[in-house]
PyMOL Python script that loads the backbone (N, CA, C, O; Angstrom):
from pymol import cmd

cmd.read_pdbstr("""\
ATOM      1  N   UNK A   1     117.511  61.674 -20.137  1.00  0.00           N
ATOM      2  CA  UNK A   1     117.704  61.988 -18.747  1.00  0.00           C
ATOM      3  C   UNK A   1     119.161  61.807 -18.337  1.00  0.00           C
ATOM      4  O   UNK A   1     119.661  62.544 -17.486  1.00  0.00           O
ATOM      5  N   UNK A   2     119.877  60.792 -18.959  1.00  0.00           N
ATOM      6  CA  UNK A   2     121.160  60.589 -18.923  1.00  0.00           C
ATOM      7  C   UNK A   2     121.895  61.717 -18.964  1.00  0.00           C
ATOM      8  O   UNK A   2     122.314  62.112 -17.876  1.00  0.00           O
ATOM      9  N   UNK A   3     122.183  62.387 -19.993  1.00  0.00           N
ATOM     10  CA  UNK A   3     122.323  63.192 -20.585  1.00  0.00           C
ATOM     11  C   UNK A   3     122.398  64.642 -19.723  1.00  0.00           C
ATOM     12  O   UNK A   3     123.439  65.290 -19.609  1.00  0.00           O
ATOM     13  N   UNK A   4     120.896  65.091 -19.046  1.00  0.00           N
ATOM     14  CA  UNK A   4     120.700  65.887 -18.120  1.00  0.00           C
ATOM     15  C   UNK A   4     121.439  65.803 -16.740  1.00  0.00           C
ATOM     16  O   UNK A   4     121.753  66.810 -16.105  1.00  0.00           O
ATOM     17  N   UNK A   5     121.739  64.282 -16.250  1.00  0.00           N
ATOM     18  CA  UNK A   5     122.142  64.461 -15.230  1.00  0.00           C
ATOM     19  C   UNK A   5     123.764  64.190 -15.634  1.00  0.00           C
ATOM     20  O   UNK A   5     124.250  63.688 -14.620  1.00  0.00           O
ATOM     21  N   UNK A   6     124.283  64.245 -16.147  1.00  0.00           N
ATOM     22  CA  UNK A   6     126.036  64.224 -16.580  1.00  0.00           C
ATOM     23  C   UNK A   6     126.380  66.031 -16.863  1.00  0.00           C
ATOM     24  O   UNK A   6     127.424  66.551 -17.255  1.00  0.00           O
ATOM     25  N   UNK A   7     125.254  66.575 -16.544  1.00  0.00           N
ATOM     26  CA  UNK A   7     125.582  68.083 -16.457  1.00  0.00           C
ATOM     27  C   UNK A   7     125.876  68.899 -15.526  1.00  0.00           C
ATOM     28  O   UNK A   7     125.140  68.923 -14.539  1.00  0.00           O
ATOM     29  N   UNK A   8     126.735  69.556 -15.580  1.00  0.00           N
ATOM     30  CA  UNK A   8     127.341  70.591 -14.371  1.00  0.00           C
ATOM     31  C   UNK A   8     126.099  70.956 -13.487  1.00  0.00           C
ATOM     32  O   UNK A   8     125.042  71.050 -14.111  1.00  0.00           O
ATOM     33  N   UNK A   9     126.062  71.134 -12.395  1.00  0.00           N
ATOM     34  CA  UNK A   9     125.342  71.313 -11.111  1.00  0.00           C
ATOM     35  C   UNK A   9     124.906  73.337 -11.953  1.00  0.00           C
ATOM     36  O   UNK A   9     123.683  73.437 -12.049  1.00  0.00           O
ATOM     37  N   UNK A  10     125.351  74.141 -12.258  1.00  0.00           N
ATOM     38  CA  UNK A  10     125.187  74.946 -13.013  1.00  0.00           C
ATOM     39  C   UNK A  10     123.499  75.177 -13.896  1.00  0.00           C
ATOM     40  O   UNK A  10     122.434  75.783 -13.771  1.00  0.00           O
ATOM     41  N   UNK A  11     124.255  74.156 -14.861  1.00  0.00           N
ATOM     42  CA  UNK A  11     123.373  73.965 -16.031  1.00  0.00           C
ATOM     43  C   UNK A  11     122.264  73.577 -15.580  1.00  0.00           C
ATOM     44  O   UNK A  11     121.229  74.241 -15.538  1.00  0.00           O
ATOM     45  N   UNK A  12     122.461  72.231 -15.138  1.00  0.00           N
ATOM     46  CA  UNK A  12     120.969  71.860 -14.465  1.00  0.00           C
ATOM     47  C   UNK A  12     120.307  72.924 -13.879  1.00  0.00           C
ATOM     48  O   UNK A  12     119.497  73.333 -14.712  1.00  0.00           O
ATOM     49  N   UNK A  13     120.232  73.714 -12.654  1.00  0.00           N
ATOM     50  CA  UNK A  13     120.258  74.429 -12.079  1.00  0.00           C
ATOM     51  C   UNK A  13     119.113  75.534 -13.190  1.00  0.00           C
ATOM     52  O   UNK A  13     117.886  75.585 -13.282  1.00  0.00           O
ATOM     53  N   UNK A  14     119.991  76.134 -13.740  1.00  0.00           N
ATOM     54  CA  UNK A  14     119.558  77.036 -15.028  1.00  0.00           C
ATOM     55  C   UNK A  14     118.496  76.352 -16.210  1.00  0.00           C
ATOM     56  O   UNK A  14     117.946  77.066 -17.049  1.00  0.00           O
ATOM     57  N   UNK A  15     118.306  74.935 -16.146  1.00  0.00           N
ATOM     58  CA  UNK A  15     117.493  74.095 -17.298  1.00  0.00           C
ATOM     59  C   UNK A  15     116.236  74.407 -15.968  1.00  0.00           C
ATOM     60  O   UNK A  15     115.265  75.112 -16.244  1.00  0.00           O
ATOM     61  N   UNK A  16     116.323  74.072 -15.182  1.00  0.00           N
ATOM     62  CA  UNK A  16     115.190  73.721 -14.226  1.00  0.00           C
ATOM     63  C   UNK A  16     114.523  74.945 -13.822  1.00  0.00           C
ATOM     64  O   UNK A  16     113.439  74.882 -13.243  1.00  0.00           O
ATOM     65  N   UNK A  17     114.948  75.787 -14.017  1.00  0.00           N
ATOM     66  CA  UNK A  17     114.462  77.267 -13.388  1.00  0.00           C
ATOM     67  C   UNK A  17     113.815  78.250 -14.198  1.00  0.00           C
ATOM     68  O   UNK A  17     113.103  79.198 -13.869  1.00  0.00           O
ATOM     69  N   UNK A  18     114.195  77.849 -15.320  1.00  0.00           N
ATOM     70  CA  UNK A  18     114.027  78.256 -16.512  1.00  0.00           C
ATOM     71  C   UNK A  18     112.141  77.875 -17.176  1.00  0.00           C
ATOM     72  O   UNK A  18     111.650  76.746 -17.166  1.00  0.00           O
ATOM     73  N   UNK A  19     111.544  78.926 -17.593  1.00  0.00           N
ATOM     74  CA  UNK A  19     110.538  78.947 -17.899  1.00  0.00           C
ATOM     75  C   UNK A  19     110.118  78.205 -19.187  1.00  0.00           C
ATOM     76  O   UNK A  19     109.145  77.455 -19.268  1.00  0.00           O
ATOM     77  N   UNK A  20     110.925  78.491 -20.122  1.00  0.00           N
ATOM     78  CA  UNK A  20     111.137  77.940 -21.434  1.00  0.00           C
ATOM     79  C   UNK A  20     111.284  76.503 -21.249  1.00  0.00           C
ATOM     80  O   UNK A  20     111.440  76.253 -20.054  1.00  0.00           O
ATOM     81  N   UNK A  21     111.293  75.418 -22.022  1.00  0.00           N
ATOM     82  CA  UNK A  21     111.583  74.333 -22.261  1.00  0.00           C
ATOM     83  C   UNK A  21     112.873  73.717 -22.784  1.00  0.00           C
ATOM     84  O   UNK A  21     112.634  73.106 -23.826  1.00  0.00           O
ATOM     85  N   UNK A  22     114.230  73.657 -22.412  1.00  0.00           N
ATOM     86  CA  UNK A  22     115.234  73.657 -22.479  1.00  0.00           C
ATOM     87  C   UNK A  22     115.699  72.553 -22.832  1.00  0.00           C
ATOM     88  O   UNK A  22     115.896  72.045 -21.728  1.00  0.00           O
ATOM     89  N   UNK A  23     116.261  71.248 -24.128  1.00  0.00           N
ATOM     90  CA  UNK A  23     116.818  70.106 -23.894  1.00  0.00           C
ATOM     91  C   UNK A  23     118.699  70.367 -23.575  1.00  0.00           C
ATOM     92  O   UNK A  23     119.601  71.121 -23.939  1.00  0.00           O
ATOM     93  N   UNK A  24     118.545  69.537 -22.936  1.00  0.00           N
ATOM     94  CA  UNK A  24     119.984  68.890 -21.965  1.00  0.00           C
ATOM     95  C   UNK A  24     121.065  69.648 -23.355  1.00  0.00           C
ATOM     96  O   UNK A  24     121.902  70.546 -23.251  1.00  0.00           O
ATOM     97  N   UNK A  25     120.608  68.831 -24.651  1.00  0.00           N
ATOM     98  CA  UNK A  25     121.375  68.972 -26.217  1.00  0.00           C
ATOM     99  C   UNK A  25     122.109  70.296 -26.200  1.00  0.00           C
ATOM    100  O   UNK A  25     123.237  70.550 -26.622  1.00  0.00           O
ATOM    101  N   UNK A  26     121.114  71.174 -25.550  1.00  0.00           N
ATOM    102  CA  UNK A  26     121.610  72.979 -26.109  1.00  0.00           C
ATOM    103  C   UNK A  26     122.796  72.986 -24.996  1.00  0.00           C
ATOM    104  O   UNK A  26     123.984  73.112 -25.291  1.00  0.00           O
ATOM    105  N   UNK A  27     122.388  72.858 -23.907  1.00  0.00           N
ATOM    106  CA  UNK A  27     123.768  72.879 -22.979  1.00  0.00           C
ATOM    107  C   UNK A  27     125.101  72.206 -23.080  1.00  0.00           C
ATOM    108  O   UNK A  27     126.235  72.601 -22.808  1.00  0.00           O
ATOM    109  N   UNK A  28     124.636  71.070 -23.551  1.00  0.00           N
ATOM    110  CA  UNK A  28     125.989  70.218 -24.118  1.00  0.00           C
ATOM    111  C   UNK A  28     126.636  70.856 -25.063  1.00  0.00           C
ATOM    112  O   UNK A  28     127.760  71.355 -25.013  1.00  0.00           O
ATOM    113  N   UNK A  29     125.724  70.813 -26.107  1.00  0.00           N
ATOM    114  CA  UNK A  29     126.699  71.758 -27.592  1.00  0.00           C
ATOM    115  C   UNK A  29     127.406  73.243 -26.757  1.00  0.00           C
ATOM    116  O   UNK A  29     128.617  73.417 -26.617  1.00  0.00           O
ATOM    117  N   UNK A  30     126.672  73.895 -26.431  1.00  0.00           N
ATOM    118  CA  UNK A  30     127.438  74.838 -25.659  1.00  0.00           C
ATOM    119  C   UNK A  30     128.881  74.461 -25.038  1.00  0.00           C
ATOM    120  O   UNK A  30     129.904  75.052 -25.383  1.00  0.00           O
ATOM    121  N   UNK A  31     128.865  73.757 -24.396  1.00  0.00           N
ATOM    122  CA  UNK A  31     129.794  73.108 -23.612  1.00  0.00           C
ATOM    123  C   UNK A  31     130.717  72.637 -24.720  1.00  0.00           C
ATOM    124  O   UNK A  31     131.869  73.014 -24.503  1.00  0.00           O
ATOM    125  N   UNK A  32     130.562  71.814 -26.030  1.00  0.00           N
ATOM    126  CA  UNK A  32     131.321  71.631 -26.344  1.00  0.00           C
ATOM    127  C   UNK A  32     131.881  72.440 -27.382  1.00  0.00           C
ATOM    128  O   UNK A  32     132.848  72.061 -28.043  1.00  0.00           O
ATOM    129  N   UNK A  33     131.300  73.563 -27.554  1.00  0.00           N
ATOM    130  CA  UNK A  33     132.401  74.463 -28.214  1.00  0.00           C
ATOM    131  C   UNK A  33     132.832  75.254 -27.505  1.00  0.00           C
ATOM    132  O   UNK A  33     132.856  76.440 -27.834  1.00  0.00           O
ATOM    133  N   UNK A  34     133.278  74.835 -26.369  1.00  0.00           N
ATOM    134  CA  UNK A  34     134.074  75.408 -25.423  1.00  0.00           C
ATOM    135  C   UNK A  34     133.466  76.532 -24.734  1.00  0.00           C
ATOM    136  O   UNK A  34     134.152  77.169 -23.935  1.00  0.00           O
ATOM    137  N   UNK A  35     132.383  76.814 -24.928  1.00  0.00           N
ATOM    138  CA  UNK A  35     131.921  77.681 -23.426  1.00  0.00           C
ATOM    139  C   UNK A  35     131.665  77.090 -22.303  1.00  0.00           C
ATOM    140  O   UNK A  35     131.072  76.017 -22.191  1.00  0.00           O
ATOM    141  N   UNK A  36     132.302  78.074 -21.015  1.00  0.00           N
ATOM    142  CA  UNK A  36     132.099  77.417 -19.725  1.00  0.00           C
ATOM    143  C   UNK A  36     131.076  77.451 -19.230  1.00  0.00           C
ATOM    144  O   UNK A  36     130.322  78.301 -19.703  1.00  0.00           O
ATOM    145  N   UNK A  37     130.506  76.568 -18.041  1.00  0.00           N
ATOM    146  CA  UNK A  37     129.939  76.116 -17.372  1.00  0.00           C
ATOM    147  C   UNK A  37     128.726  77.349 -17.016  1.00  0.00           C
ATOM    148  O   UNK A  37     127.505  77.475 -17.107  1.00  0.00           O
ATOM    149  N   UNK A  38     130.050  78.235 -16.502  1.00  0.00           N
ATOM    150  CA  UNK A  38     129.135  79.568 -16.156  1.00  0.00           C
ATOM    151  C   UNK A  38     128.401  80.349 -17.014  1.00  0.00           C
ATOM    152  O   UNK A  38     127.264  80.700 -16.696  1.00  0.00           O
ATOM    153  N   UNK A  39     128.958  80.708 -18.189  1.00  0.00           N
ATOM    154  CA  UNK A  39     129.028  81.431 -19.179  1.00  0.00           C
ATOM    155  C   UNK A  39     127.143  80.749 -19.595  1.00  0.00           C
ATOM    156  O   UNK A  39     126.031  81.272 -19.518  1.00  0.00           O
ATOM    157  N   UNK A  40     127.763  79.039 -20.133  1.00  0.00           N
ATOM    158  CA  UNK A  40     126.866  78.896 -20.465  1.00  0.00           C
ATOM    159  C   UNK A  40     125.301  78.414 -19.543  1.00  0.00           C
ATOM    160  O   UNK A  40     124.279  78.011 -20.098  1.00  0.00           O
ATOM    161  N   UNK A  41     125.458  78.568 -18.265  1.00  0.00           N
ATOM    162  CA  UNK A  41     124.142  78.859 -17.432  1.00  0.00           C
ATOM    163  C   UNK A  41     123.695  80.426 -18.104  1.00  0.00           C
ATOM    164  O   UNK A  41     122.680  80.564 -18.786  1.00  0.00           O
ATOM    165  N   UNK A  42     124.446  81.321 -17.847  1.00  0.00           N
ATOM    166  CA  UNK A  42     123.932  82.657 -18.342  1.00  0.00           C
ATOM    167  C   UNK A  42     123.644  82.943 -19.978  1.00  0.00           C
ATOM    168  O   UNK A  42     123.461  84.051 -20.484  1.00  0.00           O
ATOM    169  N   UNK A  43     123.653  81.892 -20.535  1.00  0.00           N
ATOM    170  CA  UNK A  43     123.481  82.177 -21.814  1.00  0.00           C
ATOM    171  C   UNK A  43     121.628  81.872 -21.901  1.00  0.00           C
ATOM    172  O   UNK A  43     120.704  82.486 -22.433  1.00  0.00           O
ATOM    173  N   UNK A  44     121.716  80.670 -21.121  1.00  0.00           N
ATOM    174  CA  UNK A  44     120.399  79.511 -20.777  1.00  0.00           C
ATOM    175  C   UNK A  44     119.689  81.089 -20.197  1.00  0.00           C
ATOM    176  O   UNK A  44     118.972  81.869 -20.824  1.00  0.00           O
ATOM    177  N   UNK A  45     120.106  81.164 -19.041  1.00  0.00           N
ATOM    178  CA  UNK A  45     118.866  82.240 -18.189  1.00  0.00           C
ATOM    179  C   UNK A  45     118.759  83.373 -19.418  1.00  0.00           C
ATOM    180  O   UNK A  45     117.555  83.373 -19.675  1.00  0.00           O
ATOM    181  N   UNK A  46     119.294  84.169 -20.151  1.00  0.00           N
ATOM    182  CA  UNK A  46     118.901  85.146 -21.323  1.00  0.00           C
ATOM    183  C   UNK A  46     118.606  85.044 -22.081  1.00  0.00           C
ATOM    184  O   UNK A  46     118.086  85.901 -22.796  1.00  0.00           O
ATOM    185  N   UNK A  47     118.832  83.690 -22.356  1.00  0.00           N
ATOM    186  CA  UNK A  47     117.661  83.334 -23.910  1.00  0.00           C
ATOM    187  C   UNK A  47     116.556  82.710 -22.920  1.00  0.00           C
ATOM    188  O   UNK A  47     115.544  82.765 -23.618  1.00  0.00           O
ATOM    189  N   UNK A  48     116.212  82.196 -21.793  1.00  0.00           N
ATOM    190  CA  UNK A  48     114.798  82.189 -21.183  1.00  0.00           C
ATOM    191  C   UNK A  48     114.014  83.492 -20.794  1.00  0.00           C
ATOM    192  O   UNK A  48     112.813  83.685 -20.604  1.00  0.00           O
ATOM    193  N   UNK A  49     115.045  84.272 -20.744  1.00  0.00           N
ATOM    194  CA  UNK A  49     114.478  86.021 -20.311  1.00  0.00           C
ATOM    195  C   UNK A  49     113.729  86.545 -21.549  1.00  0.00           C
ATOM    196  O   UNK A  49     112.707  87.227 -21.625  1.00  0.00           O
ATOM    197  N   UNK A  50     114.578  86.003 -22.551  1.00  0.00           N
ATOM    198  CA  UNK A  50     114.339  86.923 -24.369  1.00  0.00           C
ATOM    199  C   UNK A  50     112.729  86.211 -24.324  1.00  0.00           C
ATOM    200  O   UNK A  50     111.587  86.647 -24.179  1.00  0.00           O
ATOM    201  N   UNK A  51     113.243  85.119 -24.498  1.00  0.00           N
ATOM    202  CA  UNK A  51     111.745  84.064 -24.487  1.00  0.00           C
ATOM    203  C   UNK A  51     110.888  84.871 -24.092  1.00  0.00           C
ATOM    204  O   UNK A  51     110.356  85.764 -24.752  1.00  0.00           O
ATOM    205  N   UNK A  52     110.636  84.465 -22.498  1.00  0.00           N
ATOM    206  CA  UNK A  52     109.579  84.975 -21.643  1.00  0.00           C
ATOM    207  C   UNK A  52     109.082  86.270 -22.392  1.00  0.00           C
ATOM    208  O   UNK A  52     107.853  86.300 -22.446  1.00  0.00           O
ATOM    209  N   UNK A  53     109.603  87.174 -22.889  1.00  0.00           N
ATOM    210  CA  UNK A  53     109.496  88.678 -22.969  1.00  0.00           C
ATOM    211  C   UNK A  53     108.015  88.527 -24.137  1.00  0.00           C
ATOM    212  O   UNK A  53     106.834  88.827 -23.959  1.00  0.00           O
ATOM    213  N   UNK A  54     108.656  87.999 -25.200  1.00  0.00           N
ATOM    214  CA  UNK A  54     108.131  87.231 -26.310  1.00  0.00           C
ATOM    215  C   UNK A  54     106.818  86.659 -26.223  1.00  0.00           C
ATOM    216  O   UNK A  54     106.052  86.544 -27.180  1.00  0.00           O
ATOM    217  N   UNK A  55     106.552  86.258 -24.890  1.00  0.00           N
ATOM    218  CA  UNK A  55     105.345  85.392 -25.206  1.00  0.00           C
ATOM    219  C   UNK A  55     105.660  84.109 -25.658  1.00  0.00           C
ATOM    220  O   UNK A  55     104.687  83.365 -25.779  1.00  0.00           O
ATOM    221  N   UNK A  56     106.988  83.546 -25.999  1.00  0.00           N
ATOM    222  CA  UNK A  56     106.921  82.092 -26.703  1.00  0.00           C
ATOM    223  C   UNK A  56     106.625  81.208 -25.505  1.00  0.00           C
ATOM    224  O   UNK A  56     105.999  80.226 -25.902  1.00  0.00           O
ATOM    225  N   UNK A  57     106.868  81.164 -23.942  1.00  0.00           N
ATOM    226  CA  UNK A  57     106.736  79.895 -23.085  1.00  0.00           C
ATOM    227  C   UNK A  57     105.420  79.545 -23.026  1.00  0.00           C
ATOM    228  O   UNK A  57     104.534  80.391 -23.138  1.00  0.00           O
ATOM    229  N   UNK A  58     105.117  77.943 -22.800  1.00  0.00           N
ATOM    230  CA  UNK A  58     104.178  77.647 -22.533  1.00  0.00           C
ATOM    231  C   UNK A  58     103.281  77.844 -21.411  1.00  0.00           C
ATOM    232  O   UNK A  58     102.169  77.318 -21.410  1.00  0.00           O
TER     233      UNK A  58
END
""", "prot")
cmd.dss("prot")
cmd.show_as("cartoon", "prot")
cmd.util.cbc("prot")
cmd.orient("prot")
């Protein structure tokens, strides 16, 4: 939970809205190979879109 909340107002945002099951982990690593904030909310919402499409969410 730590973890989740040391995250850009963004990310969170995009973890929570998100249909899929998302850990805090994927956003961080994102983050730390240098994608931004924004970038990587929109990475989160299109791989929850791909998901959804799929049938994988619970």
């Amino acid at each position: 939970m730590e973890l989740f909340d040391a995250l850009p107002a963004p990310l969170r945002t995009a973890i929570n809205d998100a249909g899929f099951e998302f850990v805090p982990r994927f956003a961080a690593r994102l983050l730390a190979r240098g994608v931004s904030v924004d970038r990587a909310a929109e990475i989160i919402r299109e791989t929850d879109l791909r998901l959804m499409r799929k049938g994988c969410a619970a």
